[in-house]
Backbone as CSV, one residue per row, in Angstrom:
resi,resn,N_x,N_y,N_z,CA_x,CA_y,CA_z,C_x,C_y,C_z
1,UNK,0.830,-1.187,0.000,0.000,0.000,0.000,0.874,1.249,0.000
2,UNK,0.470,2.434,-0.908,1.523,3.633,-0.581,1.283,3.949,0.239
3,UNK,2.729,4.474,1.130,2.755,4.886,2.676,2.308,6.594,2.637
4,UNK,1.244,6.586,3.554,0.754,8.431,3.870,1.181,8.102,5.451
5,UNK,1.615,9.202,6.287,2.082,9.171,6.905,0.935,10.037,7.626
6,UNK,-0.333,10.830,6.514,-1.327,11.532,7.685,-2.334,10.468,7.999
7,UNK,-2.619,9.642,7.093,-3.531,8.258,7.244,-3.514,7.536,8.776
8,UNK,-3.837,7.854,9.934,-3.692,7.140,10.952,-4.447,5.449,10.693
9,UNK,-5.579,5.394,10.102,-6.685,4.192,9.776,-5.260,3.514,8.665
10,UNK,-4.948,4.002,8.291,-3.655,3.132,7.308,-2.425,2.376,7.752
11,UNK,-2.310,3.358,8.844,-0.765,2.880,9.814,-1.395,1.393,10.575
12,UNK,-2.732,1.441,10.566,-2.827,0.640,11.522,-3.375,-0.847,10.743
13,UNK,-3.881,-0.622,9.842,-3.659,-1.626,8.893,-2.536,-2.047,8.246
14,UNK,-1.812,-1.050,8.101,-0.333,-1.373,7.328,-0.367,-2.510,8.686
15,UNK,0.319,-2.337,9.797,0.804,-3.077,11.258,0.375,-3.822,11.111
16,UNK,-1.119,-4.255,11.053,-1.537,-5.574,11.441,-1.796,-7.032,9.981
17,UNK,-1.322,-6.053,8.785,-0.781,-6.739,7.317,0.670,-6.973,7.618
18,UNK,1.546,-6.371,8.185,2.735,-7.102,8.174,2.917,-8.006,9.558
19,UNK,2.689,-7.698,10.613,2.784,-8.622,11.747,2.118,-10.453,11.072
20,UNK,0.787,-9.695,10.701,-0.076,-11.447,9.908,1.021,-12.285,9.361
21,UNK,1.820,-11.317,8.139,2.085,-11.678,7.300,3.425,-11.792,7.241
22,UNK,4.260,-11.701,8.144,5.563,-11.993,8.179,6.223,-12.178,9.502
23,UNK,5.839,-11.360,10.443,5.640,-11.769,12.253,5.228,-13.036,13.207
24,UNK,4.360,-13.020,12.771,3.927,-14.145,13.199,4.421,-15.560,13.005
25,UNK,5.499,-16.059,12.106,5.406,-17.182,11.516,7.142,-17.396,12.321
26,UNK,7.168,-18.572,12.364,8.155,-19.068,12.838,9.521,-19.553,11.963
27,UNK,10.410,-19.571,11.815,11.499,-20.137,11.073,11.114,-20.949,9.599
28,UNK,10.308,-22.118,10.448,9.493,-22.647,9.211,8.516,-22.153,8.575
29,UNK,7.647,-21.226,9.008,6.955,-20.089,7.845,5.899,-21.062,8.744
30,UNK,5.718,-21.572,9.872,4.646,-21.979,10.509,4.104,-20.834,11.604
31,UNK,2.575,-20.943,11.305,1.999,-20.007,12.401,2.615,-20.332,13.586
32,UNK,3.243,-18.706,14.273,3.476,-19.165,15.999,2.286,-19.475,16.894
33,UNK,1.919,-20.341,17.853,1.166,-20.159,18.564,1.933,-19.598,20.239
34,UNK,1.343,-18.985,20.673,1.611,-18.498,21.988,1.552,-19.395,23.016
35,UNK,0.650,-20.216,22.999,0.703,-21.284,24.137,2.179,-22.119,24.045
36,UNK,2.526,-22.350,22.810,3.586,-23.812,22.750,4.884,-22.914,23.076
37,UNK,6.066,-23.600,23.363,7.457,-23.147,23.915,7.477,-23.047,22.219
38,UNK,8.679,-22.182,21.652,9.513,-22.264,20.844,10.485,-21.116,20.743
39,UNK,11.469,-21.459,20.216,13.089,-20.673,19.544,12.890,-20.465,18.957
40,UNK,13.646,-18.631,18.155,13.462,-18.390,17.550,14.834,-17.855,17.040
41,UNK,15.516,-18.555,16.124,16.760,-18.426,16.039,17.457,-17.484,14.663
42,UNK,18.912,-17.794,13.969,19.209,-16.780,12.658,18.475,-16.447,11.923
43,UNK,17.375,-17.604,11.248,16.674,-17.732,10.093,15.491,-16.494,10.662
44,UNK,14.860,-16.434,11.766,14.018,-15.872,12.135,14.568,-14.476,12.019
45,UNK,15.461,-13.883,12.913,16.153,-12.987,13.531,16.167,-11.961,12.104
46,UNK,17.409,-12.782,11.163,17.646,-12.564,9.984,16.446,-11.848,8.863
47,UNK,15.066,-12.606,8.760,14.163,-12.372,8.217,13.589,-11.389,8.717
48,UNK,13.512,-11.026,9.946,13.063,-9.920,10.403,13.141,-8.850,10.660
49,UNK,14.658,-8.513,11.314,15.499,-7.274,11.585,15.405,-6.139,10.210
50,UNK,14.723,-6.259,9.095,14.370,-5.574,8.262,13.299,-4.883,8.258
51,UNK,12.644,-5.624,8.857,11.034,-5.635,8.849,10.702,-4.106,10.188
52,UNK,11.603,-4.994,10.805,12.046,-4.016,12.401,12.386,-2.819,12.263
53,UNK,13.373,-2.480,11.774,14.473,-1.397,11.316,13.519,-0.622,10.507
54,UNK,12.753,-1.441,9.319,11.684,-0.367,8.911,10.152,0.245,9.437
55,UNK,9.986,-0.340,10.333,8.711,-0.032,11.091,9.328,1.031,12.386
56,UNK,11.033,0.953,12.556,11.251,1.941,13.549,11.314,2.861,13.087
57,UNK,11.922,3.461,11.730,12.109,4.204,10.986,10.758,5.108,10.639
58,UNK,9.994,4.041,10.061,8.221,5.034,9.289,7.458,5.053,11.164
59,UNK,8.159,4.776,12.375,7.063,5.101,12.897,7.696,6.726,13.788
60,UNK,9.120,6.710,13.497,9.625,7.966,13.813,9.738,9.000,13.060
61,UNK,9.168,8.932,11.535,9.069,9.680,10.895,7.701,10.093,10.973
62,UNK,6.835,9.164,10.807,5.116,9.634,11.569,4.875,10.067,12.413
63,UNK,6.008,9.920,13.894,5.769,10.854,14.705,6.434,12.273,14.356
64,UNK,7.026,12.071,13.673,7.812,13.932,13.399,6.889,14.171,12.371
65,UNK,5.945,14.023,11.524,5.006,14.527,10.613,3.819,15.155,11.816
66,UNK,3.867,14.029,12.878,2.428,14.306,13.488,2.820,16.011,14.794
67,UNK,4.383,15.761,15.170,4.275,16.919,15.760,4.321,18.019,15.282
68,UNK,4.907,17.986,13.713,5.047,19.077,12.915,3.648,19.585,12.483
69,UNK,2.443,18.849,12.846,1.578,18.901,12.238,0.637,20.102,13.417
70,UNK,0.811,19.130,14.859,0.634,19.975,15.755,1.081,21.773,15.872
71,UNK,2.736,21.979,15.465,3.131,22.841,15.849,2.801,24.000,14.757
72,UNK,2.417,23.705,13.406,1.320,24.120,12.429,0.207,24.565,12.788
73,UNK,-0.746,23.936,13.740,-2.101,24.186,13.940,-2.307,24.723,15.088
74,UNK,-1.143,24.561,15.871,-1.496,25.262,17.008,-1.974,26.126,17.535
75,UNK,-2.544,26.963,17.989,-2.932,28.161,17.795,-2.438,29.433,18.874
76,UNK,-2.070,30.514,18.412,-0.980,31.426,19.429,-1.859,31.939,20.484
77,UNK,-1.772,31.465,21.612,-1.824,31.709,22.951,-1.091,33.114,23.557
78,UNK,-1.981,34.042,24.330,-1.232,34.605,25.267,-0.642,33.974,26.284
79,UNK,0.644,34.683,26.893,1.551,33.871,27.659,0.838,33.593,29.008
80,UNK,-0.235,34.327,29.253,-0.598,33.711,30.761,-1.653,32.578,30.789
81,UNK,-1.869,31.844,29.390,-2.509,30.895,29.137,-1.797,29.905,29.568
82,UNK,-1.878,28.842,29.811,-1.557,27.086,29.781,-1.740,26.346,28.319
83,UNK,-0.181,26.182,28.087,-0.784,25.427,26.437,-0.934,24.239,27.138
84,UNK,-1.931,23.573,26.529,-2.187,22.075,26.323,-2.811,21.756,25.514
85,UNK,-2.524,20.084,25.242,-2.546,19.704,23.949,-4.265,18.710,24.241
86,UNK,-4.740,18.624,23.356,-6.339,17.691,23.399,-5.820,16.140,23.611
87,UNK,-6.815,15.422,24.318,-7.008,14.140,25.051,-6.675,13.318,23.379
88,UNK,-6.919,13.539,22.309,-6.847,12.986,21.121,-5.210,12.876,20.976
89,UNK,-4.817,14.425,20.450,-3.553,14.499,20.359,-2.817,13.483,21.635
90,UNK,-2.841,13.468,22.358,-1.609,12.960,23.613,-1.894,11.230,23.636
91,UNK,-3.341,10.877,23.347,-3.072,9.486,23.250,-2.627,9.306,21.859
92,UNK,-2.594,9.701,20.583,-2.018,9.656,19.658,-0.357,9.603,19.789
93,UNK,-0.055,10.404,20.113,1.348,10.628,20.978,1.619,9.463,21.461
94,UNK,0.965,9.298,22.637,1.354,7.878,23.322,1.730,6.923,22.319
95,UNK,0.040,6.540,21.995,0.820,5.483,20.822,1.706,5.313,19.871
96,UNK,2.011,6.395,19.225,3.659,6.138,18.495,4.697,5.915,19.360
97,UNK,4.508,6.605,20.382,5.660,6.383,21.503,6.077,4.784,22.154
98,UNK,5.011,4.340,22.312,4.821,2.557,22.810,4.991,1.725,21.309
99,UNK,4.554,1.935,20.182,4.940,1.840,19.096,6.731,1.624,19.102
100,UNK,6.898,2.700,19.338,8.478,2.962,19.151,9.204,1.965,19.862
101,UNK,8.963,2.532,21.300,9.386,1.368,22.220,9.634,-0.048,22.452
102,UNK,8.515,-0.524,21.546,7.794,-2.129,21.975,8.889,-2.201,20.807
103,UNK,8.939,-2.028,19.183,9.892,-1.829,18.362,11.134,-1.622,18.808
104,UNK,11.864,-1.203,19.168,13.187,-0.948,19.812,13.560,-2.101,20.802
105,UNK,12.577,-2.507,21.769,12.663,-3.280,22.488,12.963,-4.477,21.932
106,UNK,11.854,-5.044,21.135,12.163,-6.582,20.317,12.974,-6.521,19.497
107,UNK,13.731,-5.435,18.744,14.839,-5.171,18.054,16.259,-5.399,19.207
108,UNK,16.545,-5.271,19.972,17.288,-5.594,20.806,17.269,-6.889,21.282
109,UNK,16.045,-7.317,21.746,15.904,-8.622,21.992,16.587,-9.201,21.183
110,UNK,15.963,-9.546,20.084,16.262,-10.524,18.840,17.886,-10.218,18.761
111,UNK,18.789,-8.850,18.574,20.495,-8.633,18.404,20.341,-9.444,19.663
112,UNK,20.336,-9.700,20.953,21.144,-10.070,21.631,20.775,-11.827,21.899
113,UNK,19.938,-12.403,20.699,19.374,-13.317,20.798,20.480,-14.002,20.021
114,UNK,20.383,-12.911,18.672,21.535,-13.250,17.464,22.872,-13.480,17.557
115,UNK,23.184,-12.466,18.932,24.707,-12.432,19.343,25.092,-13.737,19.927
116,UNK,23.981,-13.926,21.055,24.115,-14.934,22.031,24.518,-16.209,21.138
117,UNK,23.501,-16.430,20.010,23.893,-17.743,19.810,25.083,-17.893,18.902
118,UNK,25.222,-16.428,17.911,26.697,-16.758,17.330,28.162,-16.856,18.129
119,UNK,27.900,-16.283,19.112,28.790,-16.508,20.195,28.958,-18.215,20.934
120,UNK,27.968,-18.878,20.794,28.124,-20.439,21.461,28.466,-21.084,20.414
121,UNK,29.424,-22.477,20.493,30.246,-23.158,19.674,28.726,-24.072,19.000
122,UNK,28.941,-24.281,17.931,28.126,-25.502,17.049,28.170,-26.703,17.359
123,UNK,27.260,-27.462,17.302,27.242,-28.882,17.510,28.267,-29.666,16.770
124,UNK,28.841,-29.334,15.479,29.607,-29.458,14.738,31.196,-29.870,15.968
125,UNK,30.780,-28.951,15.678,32.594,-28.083,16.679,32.711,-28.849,17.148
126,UNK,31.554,-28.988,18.574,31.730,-30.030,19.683,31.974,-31.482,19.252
127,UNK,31.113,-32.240,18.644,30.955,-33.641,18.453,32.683,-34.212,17.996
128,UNK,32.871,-33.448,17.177,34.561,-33.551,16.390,35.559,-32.971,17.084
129,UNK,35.825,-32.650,18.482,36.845,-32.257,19.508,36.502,-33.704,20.155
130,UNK,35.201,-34.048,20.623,35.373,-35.404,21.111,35.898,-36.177,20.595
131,UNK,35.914,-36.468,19.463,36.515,-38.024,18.312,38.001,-38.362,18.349
């Protein structure tokens, strides 16, 4: 879909078309379920960190469209007023912000998931030091 960045009803479909459709699925391109244990290792990590990197990117650029958008419409206040912003605007706010976060967060996860395991020796390695 072309990306509008004023489209809020779009952002949020875009999210829940790529999570379906590329998030969700496990190494083997099998639906994750939440109940069962599983790893999620290079193949995963690998396939995704793109996906990541670009959803951190369009959701920090949507938030700099949306404050620029604010600081546009704002309207000039005398100074002994209180600016504040509407109950709309600030949970809007929020949510790019937890957006961002939750993004950043599982982006880290997954590097130190990636690190961890390129850092431990292969089964390879091991079996053939024993022999």
């Amino acid at each position: 879909s072309e990306d509008n960045d004023n489209n809020i009803e779009q952002w949020i479909d875009d999210n829940i078309k790529i999570v379906c459709e590329h998030i969700y699925f496990d190494e083997n391109n099998i639906t994750m379920n939440a109940t069962a244990n599983f790893t999620l290792g290079e193949v995963y990590y690998n396939r995704s960190i793109s996906i990541i990197e670009q959803r951190l990117a369009r959701g920090g650029r949507r938030l700099g469209v949306l404050l620029n958008q604010l600081a546009k419409t704002r309207p000039q206040k005398s100074s002994d007023q209180k600016n504040k912003l509407s109950s709309s605007t600030i949970a809007l706010i929020v949510i790019l912000v937890v957006e961002g976060i939750l993004a950043i967060a599982v982006g880290i996860i997954f590097f130190i998931r990636y690190k961890k395991r390129s850092l431990e020796p292969n089964s390879f390695a091991l079996s053939s030091t024993k022999e």
